[in-house]
C-alpha positions as CSV (number, residue, x, y, z in Angstrom):
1,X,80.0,98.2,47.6
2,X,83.4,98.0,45.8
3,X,84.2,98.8,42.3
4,X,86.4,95.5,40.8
5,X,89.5,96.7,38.7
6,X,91.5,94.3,37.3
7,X,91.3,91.4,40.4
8,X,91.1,94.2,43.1
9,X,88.5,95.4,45.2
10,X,88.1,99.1,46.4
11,X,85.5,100.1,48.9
12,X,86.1,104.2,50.2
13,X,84.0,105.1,53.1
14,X,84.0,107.9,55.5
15,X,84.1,107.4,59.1
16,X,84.7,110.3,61.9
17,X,86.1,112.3,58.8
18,X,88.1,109.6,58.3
19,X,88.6,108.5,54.7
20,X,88.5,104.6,55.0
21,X,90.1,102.6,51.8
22,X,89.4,98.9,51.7
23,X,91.8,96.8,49.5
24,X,91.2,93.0,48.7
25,X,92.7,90.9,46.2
26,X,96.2,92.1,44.6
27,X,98.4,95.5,44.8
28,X,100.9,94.4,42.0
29,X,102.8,96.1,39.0
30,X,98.9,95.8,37.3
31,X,97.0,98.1,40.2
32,X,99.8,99.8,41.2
33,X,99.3,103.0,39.3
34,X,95.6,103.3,39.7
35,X,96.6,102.5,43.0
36,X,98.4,105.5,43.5
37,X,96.0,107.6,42.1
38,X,93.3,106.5,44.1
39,X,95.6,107.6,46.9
40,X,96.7,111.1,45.3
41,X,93.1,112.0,44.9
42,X,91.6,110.9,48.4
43,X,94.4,113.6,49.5
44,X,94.4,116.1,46.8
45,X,90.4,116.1,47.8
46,X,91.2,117.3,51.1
47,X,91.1,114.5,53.4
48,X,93.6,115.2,56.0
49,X,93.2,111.1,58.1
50,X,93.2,108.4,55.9
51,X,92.9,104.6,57.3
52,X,94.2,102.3,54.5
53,X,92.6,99.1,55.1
54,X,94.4,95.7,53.9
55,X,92.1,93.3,55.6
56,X,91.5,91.0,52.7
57,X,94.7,91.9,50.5
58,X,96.8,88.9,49.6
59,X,99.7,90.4,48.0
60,X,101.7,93.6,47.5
61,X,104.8,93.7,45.3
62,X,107.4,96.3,45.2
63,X,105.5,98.4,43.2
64,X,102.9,98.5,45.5
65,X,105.3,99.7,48.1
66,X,106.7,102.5,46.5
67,X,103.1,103.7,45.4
68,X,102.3,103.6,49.2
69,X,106.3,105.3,50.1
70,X,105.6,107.9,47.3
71,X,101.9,108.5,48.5
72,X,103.6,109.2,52.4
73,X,106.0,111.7,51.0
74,X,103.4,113.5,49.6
75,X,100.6,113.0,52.7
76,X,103.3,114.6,54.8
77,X,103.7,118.0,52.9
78,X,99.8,117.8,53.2
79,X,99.5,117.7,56.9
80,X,97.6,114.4,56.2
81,X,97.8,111.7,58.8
82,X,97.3,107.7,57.8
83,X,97.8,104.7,58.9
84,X,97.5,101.3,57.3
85,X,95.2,98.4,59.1
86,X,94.2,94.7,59.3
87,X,97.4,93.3,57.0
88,X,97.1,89.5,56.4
89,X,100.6,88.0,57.3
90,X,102.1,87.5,54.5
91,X,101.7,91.4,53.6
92,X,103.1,92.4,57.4
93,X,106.2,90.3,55.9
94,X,106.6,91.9,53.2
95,X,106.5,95.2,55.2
96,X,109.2,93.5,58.0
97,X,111.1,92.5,55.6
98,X,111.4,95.7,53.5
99,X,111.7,97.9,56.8
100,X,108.7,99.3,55.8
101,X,107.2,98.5,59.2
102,X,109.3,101.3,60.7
103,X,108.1,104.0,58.1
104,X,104.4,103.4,58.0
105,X,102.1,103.9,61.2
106,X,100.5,99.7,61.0
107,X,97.4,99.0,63.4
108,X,96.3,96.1,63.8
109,X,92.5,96.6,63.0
110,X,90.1,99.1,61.9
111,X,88.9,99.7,65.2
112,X,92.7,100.8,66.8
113,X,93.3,102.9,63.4
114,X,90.0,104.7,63.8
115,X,90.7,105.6,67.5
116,X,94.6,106.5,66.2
117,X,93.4,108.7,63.9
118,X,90.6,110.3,65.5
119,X,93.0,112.0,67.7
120,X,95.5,113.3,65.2
């Protein structure tokens, strides 16, 4: 069940006390903030794995990017491991392109990130 804000989805599940974030639809200049607060509170709540999920996202802008650089800045000085899953390929491009690929732990599906994250 997701909650639709402006033309994203959100699901949050938890999974082997793993906090699981689904995104579909848009992370632009428009989601961008509550973006990064859905982020800040999933860790300020405790959760120390986190497994971003961008199976069915079709876009993310700059914006979108700093939330996420910003949010693993802070998930570091919180012991936090995350990892981000399932990117469509034009998001993995945007990530290769921005050198974001070498600052984020990718998996390729929500399986792998589970199993990464399980033993962190």
């Amino acid at each position: 069940m997701g909650k639709q804000i402006f033309n994203t989805d959100v699901c949050i599940n938890e999974e082997h006390k793993i906090v699981h974030l689904k995104f579909s639809g848009s992370i632009n200049v428009d989601f961008s903030e509550i973006f990064g607060e859905l982020l800040d509170k999933t860790l300020n709540d405790g959760h120390g794995r986190i497994l971003i999920d961008f199976k069915d996202v079709e876009l993310i802008t700059s914006n979108g990017l700093r939330v996420l650089l910003v949010f693993a800045k802070k998930a570091k000085k919180s012991n936090c491991n995350f990892a981000i899953c399932n990117m469509q390929a034009g998001v993995q491009r945007v990530f290769t392109m921005s050198g974001f690929n070498e600052i984020f732990k990718i998996v390729s599906d929500h399986e792998e990130g589970i199993s990464t994250l399980k033993g962190s």
